[in-house]
N, C-alpha and C positions, 0 to 999 in steps of 0.2 A: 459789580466787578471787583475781583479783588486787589489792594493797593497791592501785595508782593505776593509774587506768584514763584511757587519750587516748582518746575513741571520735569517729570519724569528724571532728574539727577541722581546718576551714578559716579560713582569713583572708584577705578581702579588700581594700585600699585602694582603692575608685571600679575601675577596667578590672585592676589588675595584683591578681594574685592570689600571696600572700607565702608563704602556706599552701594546695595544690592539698587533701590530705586528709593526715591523721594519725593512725593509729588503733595504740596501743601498752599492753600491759600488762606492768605491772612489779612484781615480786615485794617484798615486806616484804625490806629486808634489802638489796637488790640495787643493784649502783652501775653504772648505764646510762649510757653517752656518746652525745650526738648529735653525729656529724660531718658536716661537708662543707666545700664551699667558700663564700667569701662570698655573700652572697644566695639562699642555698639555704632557708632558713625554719629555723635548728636554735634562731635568737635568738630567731625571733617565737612558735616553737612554744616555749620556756622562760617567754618572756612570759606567755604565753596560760596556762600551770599557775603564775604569778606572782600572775596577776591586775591584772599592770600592761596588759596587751593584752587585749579579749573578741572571743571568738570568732566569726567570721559567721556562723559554724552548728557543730554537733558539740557533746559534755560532757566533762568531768575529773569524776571521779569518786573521790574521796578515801575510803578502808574505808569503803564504800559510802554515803558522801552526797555528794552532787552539789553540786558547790564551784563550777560556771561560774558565778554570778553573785553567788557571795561578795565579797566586796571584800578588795581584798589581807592588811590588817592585820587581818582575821579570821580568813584560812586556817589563820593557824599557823607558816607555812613561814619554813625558813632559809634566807637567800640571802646568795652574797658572789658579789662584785660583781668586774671585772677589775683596777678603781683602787681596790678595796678600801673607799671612801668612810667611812672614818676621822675621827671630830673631832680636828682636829688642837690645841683646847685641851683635851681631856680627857686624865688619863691611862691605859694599859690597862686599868686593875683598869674603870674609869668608863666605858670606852668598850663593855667586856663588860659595865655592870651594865646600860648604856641599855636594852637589851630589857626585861630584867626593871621595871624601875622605871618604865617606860611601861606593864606590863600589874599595877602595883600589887603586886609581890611585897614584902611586907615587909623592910627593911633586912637583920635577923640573917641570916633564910635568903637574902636576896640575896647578900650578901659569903661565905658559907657555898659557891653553886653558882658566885660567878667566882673565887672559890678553886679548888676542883675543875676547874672549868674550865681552868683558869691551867694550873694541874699537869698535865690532861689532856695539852695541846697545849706543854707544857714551858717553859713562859715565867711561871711562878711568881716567880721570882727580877726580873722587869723590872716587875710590877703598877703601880710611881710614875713608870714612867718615859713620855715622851712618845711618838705617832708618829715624831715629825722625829726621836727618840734610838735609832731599832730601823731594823735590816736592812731588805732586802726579804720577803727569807723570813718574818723575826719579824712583820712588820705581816701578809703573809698570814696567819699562825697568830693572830695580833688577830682577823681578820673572821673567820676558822674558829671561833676562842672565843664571837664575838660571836653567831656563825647557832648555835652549837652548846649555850648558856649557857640557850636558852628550852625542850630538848627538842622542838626541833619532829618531826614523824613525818616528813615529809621535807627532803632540805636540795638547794637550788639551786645550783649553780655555773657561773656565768656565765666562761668565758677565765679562772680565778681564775688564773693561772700566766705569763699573758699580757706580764706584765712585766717579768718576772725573767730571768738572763741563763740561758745552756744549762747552764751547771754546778748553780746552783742548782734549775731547772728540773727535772733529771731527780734531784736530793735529793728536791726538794719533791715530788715524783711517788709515791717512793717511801712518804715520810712520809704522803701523804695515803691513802694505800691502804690502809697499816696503821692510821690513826688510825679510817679507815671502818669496817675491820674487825672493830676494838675499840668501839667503841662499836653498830654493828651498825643504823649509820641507813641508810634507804633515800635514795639519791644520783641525781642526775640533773645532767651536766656536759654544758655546751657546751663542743665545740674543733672547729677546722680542722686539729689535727696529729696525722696519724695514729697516730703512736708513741706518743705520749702518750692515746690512746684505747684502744690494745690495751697497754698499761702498766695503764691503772686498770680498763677498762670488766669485768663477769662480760660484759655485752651490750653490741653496739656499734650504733647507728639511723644508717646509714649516709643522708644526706638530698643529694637533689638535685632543685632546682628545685620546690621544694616538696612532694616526696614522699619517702617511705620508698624507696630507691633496693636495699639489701638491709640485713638485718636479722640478729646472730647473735653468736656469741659469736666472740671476737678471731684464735683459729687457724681456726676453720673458715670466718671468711671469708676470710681470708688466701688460705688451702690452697685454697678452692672460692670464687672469686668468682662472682658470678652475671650478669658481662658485662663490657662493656670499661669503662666508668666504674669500678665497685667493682673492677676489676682495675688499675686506674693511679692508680686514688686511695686504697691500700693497700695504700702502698709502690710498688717498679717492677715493670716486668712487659714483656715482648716479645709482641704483640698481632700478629697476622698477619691478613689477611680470604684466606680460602677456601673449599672446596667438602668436605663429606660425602657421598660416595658408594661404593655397593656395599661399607660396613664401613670404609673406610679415607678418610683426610682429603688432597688435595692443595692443597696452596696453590703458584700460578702454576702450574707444570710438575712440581715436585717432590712427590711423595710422601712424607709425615711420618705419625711417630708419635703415638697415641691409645689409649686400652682401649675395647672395643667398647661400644655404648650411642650414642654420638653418632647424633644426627637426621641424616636427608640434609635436601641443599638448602645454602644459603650459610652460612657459621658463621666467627667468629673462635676465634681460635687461639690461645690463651694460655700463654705459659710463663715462669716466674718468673727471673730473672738467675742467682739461685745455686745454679739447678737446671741449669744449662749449665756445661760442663766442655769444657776443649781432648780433642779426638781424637788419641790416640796413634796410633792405626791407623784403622780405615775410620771415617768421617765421614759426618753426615748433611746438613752443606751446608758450604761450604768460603768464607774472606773473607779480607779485610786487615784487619786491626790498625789501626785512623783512629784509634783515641785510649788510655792509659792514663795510671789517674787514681788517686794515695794517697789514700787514706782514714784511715788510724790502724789498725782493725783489718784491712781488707780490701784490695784491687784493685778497681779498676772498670775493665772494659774495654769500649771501641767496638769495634765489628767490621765491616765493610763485606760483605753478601753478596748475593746472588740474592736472597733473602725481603726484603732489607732491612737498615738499620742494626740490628745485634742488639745488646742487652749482656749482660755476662756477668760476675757479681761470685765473687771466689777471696778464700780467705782469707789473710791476711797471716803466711805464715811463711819470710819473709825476701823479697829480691827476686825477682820472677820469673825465669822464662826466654824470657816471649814477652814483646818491645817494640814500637813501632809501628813498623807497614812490615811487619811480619812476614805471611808466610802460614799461616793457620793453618786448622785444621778444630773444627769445634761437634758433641759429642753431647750429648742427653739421654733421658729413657726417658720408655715413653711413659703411667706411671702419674703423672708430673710433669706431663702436660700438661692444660689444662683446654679442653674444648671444649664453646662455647656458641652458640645462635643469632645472626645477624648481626643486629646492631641491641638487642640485650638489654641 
């Protein structure tokens, strides 16, 4: 049974519909990302298990009581927020005890759990100190102490990363994985950025335009997306539109590789960047070289071909040998390729 249950949630404002349907269950324990692009419902669907949003129709269903029409500061729940919404005259130890001391926990064992706390999230040593006197980092691990100081059964995370630069970013990524881990709360994160969704998510709810777009844990949807959206918005991807027939896939004139199973009828054709490799010898479509791009670890390269612009990322162990202008040939195989209905 699952500990939090989305069953069928919509949200409407007047004509535009924010939330089409939602329906997700998630395990005790398990740290779920909602992703997509802006306006997709991943904020209004967080909302909506907030209680800051109700829903037009559908329930939340909390270890089995039905929380839609709780009021927020009943649920329970911990939420930290993008701007982290910090009192900026309190200091940490006070800004962690606020939960508690709004729900009446007596003094001793209050100072007792934002101790613990403090320790948990390693910011023991700053308890006096203020907001405006802590990192970006440190004040995230402030709101993490603050959602995490009341034991809620689950914790919100609204963009909480949202404003931190990339280095501290993918620390803080790390850090939060393990602190979830450890403590073994059931999580629920909104982002827009892929990497950082298959970084934290066991599951990722891939959302577009107010639906569950695909749903699954972070390599197998990568490895298998389930169409051209979930294939370009996780991560890159070389998307072709063509034809499945009699066993074998052509796209334009050319005949490409697939493992058998593909539908006939119209289909795109997907294949990942760093599943492409320069052809030593025979080649399965042949281009120019329009662009190469450093990365740090890797190569990017543009390619100019019959299919179309392709890319094709190598990894960085020293400078290439192909430059732009070059001619060159693209293979890949064809258990790298994913083919799915046109329009999916």
């Amino acid at each position: 049974m699952a500990f939090l249950e989305l069953d069928g949630l919509v949200k409407r404002y007047g004509d535009f519909t924010a939330v089409a349907e939602c329906s997700l269950s998630v395990a005790q324990g398990e740290f779920v990302c909602l992703l997509g692009p802006s306006g997709c419902g991943k904020t209004t669907t967080l909302q909506m298990v907030a209680g800051f949003t109700a829903p037009t129709q559908g329930r939340i269903v909390l270890d089995g009581r039905d929380i839609t029409a709780v009021k927020p500061n009943q649920r329970g729940l911990g939420i930290v927020f993008q701007s982290y919404a910090l009192f900026p005259h309190m200091t940490v130890a006070n800004n962690v005890a606020f939960g508690l001391e709004m729900k009446g926990v007596p003094a001793d064992k209050r100072r007792r759990q934002v101790a613990e706390t403090l320790e948990l999230v390693h910011l023991a040593p700053f308890a006096a100190r203020y907001p405006k006197e802590l990192s970006g980092g440190q004040r995230q691990r402030v709101a993490l102490a603050r959602a995490l100081v009341i034991q809620p059964p689950v914790l919100l995370l609204d963009e909480p990363m949202g404003a931190l630069d990339a280095k501290l970013r993918e620390d803080m990524q790390i850090e939060l994985r393990a602190l979830q881990r450890r403590v073994g709360i059931t999580t629920i994160m909104v982002t827009h950025d892929q990497g950082e969704a298959m970084t934290l998510a066991d599951r990722v709810v891939l959302m577009n335009k107010g639906r569950i777009e695909q749903l699954g844990r972070p390599f197998e949807m990568y490895e298998q997306p389930n169409g051209r959206f979930s294939s370009t918005f996780l991560g890159k991807a070389n998307v072709f539109e063509g034809v499945c027939e009699g066993g074998g896939v052509r796209v334009g004139e050319l005949p490409l590789p697939c493992e058998v199973g593909a539908a006939a009828g119209s289909i795109d054709y997907i294949v990942r960047p760093e599943k492409l490799a320069f052809a030593n010898g025979s080649a399965l479509v042949r281009g120019r070289v329009e662009a190469r791009v450093f990365l740090g670890n890797h190569w990017l390269f543009q390619v100019a071909t019959p299919l179309g612009t392709m890319q094709l990322t190598e990894a960085n162990a020293g400078l290439p040998a192909v430059a732009e202008g070059d001619e060159v040939g693209l293979t890949w195989r064809a258990e790298h390729v994913r083919v799915v209905p046109r329009g999916a």
